[in-house]
C-alpha positions as CSV (number, residue, x, y, z in Angstrom):
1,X,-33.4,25.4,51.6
2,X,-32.1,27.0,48.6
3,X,-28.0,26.9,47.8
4,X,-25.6,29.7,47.1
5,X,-22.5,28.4,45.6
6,X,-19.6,31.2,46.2
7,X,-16.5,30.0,44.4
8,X,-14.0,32.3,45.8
9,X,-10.6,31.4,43.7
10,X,-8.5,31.9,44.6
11,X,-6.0,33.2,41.9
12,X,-4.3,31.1,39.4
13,X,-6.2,28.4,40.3
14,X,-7.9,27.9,36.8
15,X,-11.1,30.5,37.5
16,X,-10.9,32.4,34.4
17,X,-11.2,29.2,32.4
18,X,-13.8,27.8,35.2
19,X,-15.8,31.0,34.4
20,X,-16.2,30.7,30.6
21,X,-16.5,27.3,31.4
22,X,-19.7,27.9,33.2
23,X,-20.8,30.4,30.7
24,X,-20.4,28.2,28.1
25,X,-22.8,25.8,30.4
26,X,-25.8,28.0,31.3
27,X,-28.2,25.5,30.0
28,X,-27.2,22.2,31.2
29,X,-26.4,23.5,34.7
30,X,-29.8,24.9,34.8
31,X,-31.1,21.5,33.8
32,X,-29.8,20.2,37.0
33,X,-32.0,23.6,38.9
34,X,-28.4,25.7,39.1
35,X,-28.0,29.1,37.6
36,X,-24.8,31.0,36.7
37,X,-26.7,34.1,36.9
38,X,-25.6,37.2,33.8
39,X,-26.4,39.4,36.4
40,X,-23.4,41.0,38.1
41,X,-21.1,39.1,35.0
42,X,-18.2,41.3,34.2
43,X,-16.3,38.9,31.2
44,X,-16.9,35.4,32.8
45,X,-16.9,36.4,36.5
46,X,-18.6,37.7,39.0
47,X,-16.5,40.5,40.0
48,X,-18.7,43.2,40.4
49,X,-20.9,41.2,43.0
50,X,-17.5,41.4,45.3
51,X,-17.7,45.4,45.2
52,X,-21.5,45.5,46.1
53,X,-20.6,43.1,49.0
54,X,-17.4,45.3,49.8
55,X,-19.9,48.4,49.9
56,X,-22.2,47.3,51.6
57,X,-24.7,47.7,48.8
58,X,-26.9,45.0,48.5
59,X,-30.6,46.5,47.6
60,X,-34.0,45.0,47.7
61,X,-33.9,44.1,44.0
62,X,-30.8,42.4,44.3
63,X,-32.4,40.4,47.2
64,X,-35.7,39.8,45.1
65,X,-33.6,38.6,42.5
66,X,-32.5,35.6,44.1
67,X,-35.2,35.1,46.0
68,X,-38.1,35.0,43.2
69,X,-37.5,31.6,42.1
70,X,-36.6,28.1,43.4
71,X,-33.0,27.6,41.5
72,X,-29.9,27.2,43.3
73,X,-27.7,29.9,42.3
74,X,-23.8,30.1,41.6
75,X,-21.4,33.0,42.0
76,X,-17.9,32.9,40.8
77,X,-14.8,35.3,41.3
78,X,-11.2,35.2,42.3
79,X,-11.5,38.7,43.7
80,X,-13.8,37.3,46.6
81,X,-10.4,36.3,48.4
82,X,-9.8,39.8,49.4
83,X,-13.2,39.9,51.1
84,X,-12.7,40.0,54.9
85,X,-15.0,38.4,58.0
86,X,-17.2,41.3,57.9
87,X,-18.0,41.1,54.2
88,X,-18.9,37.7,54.1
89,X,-21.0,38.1,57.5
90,X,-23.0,40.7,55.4
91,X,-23.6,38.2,53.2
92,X,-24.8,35.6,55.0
93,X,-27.0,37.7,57.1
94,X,-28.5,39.3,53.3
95,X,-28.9,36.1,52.1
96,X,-29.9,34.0,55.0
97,X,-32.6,32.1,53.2
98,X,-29.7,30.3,51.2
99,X,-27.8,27.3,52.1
100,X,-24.4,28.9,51.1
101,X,-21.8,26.6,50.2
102,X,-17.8,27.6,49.6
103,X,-16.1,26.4,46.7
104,X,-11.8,27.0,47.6
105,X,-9.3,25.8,44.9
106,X,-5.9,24.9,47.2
107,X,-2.9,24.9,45.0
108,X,0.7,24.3,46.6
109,X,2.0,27.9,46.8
110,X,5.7,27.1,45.4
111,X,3.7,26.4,41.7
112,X,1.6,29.5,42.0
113,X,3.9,32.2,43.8
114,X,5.8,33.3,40.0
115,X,2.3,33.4,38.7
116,X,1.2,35.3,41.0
117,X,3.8,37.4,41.1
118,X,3.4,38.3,37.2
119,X,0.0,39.3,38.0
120,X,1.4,42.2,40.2
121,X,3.4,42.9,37.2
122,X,1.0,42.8,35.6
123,X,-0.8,45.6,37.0
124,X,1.8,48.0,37.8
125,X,3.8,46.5,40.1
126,X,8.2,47.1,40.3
127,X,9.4,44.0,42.6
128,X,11.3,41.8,41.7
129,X,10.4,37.8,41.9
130,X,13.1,37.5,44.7
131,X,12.0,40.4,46.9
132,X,9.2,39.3,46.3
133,X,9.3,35.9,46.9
134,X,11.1,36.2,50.3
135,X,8.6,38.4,51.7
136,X,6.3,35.5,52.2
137,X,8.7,33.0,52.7
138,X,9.9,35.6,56.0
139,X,6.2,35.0,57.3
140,X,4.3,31.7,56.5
141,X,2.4,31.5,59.1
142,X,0.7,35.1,58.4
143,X,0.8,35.0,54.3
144,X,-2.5,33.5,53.1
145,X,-0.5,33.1,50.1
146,X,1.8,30.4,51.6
147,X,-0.8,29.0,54.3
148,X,-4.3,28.5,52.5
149,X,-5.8,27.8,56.3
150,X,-5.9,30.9,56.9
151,X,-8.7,32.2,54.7
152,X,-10.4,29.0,54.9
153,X,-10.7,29.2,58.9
154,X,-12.6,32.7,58.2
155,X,-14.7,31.1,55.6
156,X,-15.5,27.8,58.3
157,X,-16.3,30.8,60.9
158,X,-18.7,32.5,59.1
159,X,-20.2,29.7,56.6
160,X,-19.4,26.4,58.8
161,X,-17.1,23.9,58.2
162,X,-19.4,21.7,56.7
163,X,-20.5,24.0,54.3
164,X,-16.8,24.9,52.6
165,X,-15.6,22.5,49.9
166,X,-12.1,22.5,48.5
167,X,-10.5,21.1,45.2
168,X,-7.1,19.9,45.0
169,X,-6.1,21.7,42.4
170,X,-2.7,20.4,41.9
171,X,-5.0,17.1,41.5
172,X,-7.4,18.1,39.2
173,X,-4.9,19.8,37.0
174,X,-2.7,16.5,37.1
175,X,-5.4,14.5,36.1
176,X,-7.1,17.2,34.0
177,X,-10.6,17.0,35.1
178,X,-10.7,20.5,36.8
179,X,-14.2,21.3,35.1
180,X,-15.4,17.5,36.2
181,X,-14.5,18.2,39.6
182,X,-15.8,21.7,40.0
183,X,-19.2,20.2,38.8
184,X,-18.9,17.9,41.4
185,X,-18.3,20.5,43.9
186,X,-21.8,22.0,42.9
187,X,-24.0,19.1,43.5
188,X,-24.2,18.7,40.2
189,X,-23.9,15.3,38.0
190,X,-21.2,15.8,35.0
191,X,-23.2,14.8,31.5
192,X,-23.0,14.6,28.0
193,X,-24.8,17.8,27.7
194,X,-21.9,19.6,29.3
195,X,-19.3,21.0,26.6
196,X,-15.9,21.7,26.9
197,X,-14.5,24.2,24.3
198,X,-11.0,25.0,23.3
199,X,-9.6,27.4,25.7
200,X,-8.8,30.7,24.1
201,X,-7.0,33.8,25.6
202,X,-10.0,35.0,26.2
203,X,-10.8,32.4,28.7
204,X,-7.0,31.9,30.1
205,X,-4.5,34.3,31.6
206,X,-1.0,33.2,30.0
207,X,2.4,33.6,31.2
208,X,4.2,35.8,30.2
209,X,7.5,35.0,28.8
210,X,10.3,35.5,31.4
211,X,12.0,38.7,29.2
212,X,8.7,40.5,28.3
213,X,7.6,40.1,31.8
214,X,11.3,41.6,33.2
215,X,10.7,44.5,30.5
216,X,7.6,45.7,32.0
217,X,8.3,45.4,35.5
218,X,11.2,48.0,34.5
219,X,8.8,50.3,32.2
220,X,6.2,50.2,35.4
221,X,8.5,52.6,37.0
222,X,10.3,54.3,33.8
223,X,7.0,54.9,32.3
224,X,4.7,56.1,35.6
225,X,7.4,58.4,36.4
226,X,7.6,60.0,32.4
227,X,4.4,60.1,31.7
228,X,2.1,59.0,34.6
229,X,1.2,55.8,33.5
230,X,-0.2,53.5,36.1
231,X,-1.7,49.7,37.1
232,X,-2.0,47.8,34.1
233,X,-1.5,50.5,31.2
234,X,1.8,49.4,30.7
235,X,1.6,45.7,30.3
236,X,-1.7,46.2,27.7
237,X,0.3,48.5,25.8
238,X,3.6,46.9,25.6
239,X,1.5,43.4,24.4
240,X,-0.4,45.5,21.8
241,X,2.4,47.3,20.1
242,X,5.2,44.7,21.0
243,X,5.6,44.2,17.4
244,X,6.0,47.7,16.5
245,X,8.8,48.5,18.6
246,X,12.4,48.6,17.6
247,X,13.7,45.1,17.5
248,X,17.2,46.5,18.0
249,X,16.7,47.5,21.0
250,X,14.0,45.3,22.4
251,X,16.6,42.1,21.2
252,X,19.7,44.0,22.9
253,X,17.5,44.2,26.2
254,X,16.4,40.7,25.6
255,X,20.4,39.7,25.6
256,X,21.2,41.5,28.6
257,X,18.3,39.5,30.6
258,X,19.4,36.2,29.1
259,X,23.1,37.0,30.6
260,X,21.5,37.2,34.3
261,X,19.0,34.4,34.4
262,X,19.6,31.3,35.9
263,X,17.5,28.1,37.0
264,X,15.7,27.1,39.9
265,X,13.6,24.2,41.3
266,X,10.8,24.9,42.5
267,X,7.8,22.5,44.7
268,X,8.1,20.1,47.5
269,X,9.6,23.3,49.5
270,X,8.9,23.3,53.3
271,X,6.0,25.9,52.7
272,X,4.6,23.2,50.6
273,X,5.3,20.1,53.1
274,X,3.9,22.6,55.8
275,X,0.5,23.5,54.3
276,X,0.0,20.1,53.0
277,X,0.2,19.3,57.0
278,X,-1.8,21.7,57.9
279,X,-4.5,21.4,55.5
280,X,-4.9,17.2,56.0
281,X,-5.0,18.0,59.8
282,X,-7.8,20.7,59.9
283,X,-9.6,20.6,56.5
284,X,-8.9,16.9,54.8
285,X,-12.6,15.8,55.0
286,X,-13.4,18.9,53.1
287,X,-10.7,17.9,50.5
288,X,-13.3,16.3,47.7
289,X,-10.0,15.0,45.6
290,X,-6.9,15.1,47.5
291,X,-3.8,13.8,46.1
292,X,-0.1,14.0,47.8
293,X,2.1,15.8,46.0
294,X,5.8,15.8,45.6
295,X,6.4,17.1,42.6
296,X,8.9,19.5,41.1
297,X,9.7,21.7,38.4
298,X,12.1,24.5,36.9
299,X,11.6,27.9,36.7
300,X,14.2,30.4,34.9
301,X,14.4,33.7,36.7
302,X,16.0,37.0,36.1
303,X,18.0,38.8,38.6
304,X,17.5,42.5,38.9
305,X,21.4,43.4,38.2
306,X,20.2,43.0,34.6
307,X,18.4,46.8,35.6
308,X,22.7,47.7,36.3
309,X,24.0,47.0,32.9
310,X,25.6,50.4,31.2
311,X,23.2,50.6,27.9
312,X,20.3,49.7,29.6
313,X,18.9,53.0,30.9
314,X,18.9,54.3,27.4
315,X,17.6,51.3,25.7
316,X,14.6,51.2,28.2
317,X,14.4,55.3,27.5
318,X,14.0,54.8,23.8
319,X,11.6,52.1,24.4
320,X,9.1,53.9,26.6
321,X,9.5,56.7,24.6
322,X,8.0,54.9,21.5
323,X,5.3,53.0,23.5
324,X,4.4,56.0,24.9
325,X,4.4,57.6,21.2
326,X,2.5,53.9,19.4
327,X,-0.2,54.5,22.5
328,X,-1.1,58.0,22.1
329,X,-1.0,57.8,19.0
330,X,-4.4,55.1,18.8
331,X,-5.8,56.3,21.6
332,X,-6.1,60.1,19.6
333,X,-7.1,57.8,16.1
334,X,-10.1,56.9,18.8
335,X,-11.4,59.7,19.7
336,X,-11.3,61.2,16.2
């Protein structure tokens, strides 16, 4: 029977760089009978497969389509985390002349939860790293974020056990071989033939630094309340005319962070200890490269009482009103 390979993220676990990765490697994957199909690609991923899914949408074309040859196929997107039990029962019932293996990257949620909380930044969002923080840390046991289990016992439901394969992550990134061991997750046999380029931006979502990211979080809400900006229109157009704004004011705001920061350690927590039990007791044999990890690390955070200091409300006034000015200004360049 034929494979479907459904890597499913999740988030911050090096998919982006995975995904141009793969797209880099069309040709020696299909060597070894796998494609990484352009069909449904959106950048590197396949993200617009997980809203046909979502919608129930799949059509006969899309079914002849992976049914016409004899290739294994491989479909790749972080955003297939949010699918639910039903979605992925549509699936397998679409596609149930495939043997449909899951591909999970677990990575210790104490590392991940400030990167995944600049992602909700990112796109709009106004809490801060604390709040945001404790609202998993109140609930462990129901946050997939903090307890991986819980979207891989779906995934065993629907799929089987046998068929769901996780990376260590944490592992792969220590020992850098996450493209190596993703290959290996496939069936595949690493090669020669496969190349690994120099990761650009294109093909990594950075960090942002700690005061840029503390600066849009407060526009978010400054700048959807003035002038109705919303998810991630902020944050693209704060990094494209960052340079343009005033640097009075934008080094002032930067001083006024700085004075409310402080350091904190971060791995080895109990919600790491926790899922690290959890995980060896119900999925270790599906572990392909587990590695125990204690590790720690530091992490500078911000404290929202920078939002209290006196000039701030008009320095963050004068600053949305330029980025405001700086965007509307290219986007009318555009259409003329």
């Amino acid at each position: 029977m034929k494979k479907l390979f459904l890597h499913v993220g999740p988030h911050k676990t090096g998919t982006t760089a995975i995904q141009k990765f793969l797209v880099d490697n069309t040709k020696p994957c299909f060597q070894q009978n796998l494609v990484y199909p352009k069909r449904y690609l959106h950048i590197f991923g396949h993200h617009h497969f997980r809203e046909i899914l979502k919608e129930r949408q799949l059509r006969a074309e899309d079914l002849e389509f992976f049914s016409e040859n004899q290739n294994d196929f491989l479909l790749s997107s972080e955003d297939f985390i949010s699918l639910d039990e039903a979605d992925f029962q549509y699936l397998r019932q679409s596609l149930d002349n495939f043997d449909i293996k899951i591909i999970f990257s677990w990575r210790r949620a104490s590392f991940k939860l400030y990167s995944i909380w600049q992602e909700v930044i990112k796109h709009g969002g106004t809490v801060d790293f604390f709040e945001y923080y404790h609202d998993h840390v109140a609930r462990p046991g129901t946050s997939q974020m903090l307890s991986p289990d819980l979207k891989l016992n779906t995934l065993a439901k629907v799929f089987g056990k046998q068929n769901v394969k996780v990376i260590d992550y944490d592992a792969s990134s220590n020992s850098n071989t996450l493209y190596q061991d993703f290959i290996n997750a496939c069936d595949l046999v690493w090669s020669d033939n496969f190349s690994i380029k120099k990761i650009d931006k294109t093909a990594k979502n950075e960090s942002m630094k700690l005061y840029d990211i503390e600066i849009v979080r407060a526009l978010n809400n400054l700048m959807g309340y003035k002038y109705g900006y919303q998810g991630s229109k902020v944050r693209l157009a704060y990094s494209r005319f960052k340079d343009a704004l005033p640097a009075d004011t934008t080094s002032e705001l930067v001083s006024i962070i700085d004075s409310h920061t402080s350091t904190k350690i971060v791995g080895n927590y109990f919600v790491d200890t926790r899922a690290e039990k959890v995980m060896m007791q119900r999925f270790g044999a599906n572990i392909l490269n587990h590695q125990v990890n204690n590790s720690t690390k530091l992490l500078r955070l911000a404290s929202s009482r920078w939002l209290s200091a006196l000039p701030v409300h008009d320095l963050l006034s004068n600053l949305a009103s330029k980025l405001n000015q700086l965007n509307t200004e290219e986007q009318e360049d555009v259409s003329n």
